[in-house]
N, C-alpha and C positions, 0 to 999 in steps of 0.2 A: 619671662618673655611671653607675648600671646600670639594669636596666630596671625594677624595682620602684619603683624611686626616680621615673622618670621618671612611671608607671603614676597614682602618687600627683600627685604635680606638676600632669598634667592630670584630675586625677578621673577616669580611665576603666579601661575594660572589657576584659580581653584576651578574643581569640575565641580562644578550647580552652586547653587546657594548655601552659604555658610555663616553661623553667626561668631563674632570674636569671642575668644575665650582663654583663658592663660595656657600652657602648653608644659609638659616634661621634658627633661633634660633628649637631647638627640641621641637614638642607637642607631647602629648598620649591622647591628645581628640581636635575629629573632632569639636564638638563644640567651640573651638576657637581658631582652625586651621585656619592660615592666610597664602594666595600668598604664595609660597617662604620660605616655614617654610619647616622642611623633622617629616613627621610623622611615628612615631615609634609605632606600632599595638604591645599594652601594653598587655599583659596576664591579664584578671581580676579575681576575684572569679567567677564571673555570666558572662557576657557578655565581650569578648575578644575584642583588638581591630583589629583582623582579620574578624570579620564581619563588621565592617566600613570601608573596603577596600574604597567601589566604591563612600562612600559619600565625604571619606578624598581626591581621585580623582579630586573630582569635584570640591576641591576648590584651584585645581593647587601648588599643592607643589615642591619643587623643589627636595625629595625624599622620598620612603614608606621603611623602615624598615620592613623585615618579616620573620618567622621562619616559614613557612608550605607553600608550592603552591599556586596558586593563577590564577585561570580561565579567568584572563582580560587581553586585548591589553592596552598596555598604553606606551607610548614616554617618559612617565615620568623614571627615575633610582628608578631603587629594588637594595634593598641591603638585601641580605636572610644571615642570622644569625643561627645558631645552637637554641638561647632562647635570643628573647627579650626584655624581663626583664634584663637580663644582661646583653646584650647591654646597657639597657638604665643605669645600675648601673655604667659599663664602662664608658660612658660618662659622668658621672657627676663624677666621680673619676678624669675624664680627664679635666672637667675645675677645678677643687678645686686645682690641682694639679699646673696648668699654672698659678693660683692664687698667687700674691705677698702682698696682702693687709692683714690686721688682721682678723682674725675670732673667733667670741666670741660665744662659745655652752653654751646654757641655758638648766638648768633640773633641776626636785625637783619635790615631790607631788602633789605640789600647787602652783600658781602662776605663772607659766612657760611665757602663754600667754602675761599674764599686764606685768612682767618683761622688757620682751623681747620689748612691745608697747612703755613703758615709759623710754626703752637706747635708743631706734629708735628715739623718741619723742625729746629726750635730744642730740642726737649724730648728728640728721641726718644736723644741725645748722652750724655745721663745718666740717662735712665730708660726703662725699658721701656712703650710707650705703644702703646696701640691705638687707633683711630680709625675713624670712618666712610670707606669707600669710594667714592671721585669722589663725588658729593654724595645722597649716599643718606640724606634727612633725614626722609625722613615714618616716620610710625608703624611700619612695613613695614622702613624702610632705619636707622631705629633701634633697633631690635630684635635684626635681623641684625647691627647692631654689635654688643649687646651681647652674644651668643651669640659672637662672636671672642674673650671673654675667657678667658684661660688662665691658672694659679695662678701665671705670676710677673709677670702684669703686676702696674704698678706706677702708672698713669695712663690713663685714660678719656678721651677728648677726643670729643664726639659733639654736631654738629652736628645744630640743632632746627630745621625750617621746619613752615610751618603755610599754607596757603592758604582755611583758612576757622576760620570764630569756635568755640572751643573744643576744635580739635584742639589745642593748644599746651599744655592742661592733660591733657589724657592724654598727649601724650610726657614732659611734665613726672613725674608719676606712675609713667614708666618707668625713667626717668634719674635723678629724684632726686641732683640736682647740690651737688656741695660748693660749685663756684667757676661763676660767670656770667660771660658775655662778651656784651653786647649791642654790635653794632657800629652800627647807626642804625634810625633809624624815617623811612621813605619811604613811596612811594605803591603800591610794588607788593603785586599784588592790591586792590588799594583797593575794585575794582569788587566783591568779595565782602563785603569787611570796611564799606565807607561810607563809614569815614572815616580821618583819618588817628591820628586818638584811642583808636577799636577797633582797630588796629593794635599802637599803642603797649601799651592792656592785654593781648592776646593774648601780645605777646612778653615783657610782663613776667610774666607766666604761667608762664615757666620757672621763675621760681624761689619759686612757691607752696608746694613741697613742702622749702624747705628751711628748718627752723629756726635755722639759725645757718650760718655760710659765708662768702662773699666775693661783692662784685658788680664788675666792672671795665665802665662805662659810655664811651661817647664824650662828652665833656663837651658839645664841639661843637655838637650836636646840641641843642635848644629843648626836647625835650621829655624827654631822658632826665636834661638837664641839671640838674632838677628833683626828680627820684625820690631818698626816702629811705625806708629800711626800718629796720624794728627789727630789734635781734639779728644783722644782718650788716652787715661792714665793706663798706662804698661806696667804691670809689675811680673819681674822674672824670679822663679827659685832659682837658689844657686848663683845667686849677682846683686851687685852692691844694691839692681834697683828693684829690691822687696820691701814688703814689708816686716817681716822675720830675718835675719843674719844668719844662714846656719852656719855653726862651727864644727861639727860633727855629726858625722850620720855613721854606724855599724848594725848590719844584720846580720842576726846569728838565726841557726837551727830553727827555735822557738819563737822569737824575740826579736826585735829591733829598737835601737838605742838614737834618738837625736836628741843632740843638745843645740841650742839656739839662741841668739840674745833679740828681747825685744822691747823695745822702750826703753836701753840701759839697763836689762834686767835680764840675766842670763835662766836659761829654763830646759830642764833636763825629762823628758818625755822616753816613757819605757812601755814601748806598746809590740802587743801580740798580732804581730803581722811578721810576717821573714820576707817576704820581695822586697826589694827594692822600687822594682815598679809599682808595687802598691805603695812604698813610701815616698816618694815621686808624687803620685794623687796624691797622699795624704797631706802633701808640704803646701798642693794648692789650694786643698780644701780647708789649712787651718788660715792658710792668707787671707781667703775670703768671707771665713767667717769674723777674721780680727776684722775686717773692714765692714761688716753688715754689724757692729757693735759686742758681739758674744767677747765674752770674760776669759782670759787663758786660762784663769783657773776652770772655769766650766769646760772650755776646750778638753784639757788634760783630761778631767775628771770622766768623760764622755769614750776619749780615744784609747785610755788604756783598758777599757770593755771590749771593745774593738771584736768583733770574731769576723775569720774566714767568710767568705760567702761561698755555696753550695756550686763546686763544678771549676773555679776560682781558685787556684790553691792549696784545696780543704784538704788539710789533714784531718786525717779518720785513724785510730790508733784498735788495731786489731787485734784478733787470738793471736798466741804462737810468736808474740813478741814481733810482730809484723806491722808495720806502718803503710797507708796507705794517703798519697796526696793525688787529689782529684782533681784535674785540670783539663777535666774534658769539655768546656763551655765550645772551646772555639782556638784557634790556634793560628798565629802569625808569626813569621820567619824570628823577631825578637823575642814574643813571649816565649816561643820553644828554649830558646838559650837563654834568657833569663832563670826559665828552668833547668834546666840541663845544671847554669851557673853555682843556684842555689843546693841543689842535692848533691854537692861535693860536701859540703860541708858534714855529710851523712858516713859514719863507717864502713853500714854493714853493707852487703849486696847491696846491688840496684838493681829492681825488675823495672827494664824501660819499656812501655806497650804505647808505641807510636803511631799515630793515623797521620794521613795525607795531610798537608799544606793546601790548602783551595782556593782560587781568584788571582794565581801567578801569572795566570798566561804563560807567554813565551821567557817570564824569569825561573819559572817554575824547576825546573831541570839544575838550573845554576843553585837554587835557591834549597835545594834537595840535597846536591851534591855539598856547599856549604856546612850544612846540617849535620852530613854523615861525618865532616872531615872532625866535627866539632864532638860528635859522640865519641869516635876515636881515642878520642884523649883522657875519657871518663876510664877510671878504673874501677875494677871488680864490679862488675854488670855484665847482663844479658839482654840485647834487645828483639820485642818482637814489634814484629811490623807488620801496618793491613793499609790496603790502599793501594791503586797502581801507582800512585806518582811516588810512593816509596820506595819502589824496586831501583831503585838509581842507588839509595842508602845499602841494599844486600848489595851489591855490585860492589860497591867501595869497604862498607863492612862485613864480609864475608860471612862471619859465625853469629850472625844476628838472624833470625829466625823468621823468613814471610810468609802469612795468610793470606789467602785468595779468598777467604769469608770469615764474617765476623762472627757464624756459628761454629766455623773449626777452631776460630782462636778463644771463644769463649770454653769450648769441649777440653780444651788442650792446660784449662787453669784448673776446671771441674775437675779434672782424670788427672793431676800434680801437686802435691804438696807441698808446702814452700814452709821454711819456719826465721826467725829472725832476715826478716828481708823488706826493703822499703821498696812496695811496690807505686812505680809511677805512670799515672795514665794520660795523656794529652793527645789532639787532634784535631781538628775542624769538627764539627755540627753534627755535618752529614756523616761521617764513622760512623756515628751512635755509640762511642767506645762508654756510654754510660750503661750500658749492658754487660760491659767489660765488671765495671763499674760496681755494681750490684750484685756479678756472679764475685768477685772479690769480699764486699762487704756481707754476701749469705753465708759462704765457705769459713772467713775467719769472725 
């Protein structure tokens, strides 16, 4: 791109005389602004990036985007904007657009992230694919996807989240997806969306903008299990209209077992994942790689390397015969009991270290008390609990242990020794129970 080009792209104004010249890729942080790149002074909640005028300067850009004045001499081209922000929305509308390759939008409750890691993972073997960054899914973190695009890719994979009613249709409108991947409809966020139905529309939302294309659905699931579109091919796991048949799914401890028929050819897959919900994504990521041409044998060969992702899951196998599974990313009303589901299968103790559920609103209480009735039922464990919206769980389960800080529940594993015990960590974000986390993984 050069800079007339760009000039036009955002409808703006250059201040004094400028001559054309080719330009680098767009940043909105000085911090990893490079030579040659044109930085665009991004609008933030808190700090703007029109107050890092004079540091993005100094690291010689070959243009500053800005919406307001600006006090400095500088040789370098301004290109002053009415807002932006929508400058920088414009430009990423404007390479999606130049875009001839596939692009595959991810969304659902749950999953989004691993989805998206394990088509990358699987795809990226035979084609050149670019993807979102650790989960950089809002309007802001899809955008910056799309400006990664360079003329050989050959495949887009961009993860769509949405935490309130109608952002789902402007990312939609960015992305403009050939192929969908919904992986479920849960209750996170609920507290914004209401329900669990305004959920559902938001994330079918993604694929508003496309007239013809592919939908790969969790069959599973009540509600997507339902959807049917015109003009795009729907394929459901879990129902006759896939393209894989499965015949069996079991996950155990270590391991999970699907067997499946495809093309009249039955196919026995032995991969290292224990959720189900992550075998759930995994059944629509092998659907869609059988339909972008990938080899089942290549498939296999790919999925039974398969490891945990970091916070996800992860089992971590400690001193003192102690287990430890880390599933402090993030936490929703399902993935909580999905786990809870999974660690029966476990003998010894269960150390449960639970954080709040966050974004319920007014389910929040119902969705607590749920939780606690569901712990109950777990034998041979102890739980401790941090968070106010947990104290509804000590009310119902009495002998379960509440912190009011995450440095006395941290003090409280530092100052106890534990030996043959599977300790389990989940929560929302904001806990920080990865401090939990790390005082567990120094100790053992």
């Amino acid at each position: 791109m050069d800079l007339l080009l760009l000039n036009k792209i955002v409808d703006g104004k250059f201040v004094g005389k400028v001559k054309n010249k080719k330009i680098g890729k767009i940043s909105i942080d000085t911090r990893t602004l490079k030579k040659g790149e044109v930085f665009l002074a991004f609008k933030g909640k808190n700090l703007g990036g029109h107050n890092f005028i004079k540091k993005a300067l100094k690291k010689k850009p070959s243009c500053i985007i800005i919406s307001k004045p600006i006090k400095i001499k500088t040789k370098i081209p301004v290109i002053m904007v009415n807002d932006t922000n929508e400058a920088f929305f414009e430009i990423a509308k404007y390479y999606r657009n130049q875009f001839k390759g596939v692009v595959i939008g991810i969304t659902g409750s749950c999953g989004k992230t691993s989805t998206k890691e394990i088509l990358n993972y699987i795809l990226k073997d035979k084609y050149k694919v670019v993807c979102n960054e650790k989960n950089y899914n809002n309007k802001i973190g899809v955008s910056l996807t799309l400006l990664n695009l360079k003329e050989n890719t050959q495949i887009l994979i961009v993860e769509c989240g949405s935490n309130h009613s109608g952002e789902m249709e402007e990312i939609a409108g960015l992305v403009k997806p050939d192929i969908v991947i919904i992986t479920n409809i849960g209750t996170s966020h609920i507290g914004n969306f209401g329900s669990k139905k305004n959920i559902f529309k938001e994330k079918l939302a993604l694929t508003h903008f496309m007239t013809e294309g592919v939908l790969f659905l969790n069959g599973d699931d009540k509600l997507l299990s339902k959807v049917k579109k015109k003009n795009i091919e729907v394929y459901k796991t879990y129902n006759r209209n896939s393209i894989i048949e499965l015949r069996q799914l079991c996950c155990l401890k270590d391991n999970s077992i699907i067997i499946f028929s495809y093309n009249n050819k039955d196919y026995e897959f032995n991969i290292p994942l224990f959720s189900k919900g992550m075998i759930d994504n995994l059944l629509l990521v092998i659907e869609c790689c059988l339909f972008l041409n990938i080899d089942i044998r290549d498939i296999e060969n790919k999925v039974k390397r398969l490891e945990s992702f970091k916070s996800r899951q992860q089992k971590i196998i400690l001193k003192k015969d102690n287990i430890l599974i880390d599933d402090c990313y993030n936490a929703s009303y399902e993935s909580v009991i999905e786990l809870l589901k999974n660690i029966k299968l476990y003998d010894q103790k269960k150390i449960i270290i639970l954080g709040s559920m966050k974004e319920l609103g007014k389910y929040s209480i119902l969705y607590h008390k749920k939780l606690a009735k569901v712990l109950k039922k777990i034998k041979n464990k102890e739980v401790f609990l941090i968070g106010e919206e947990t104290k509804i769980i000590k009310k119902i389960n009495k002998s379960s242990y509440y912190f009011d800080s995450l440095e006395s529940l941290k003090e409280y594993f530092i100052n106890n020794n534990f030996s043959h015990v599977l300790f389990v960590v989940k929560g929302a974000n904001s806990n920080n129970l990865k401090k939990i986390v790390e005082t567990l993984k120094s100790k053992y």
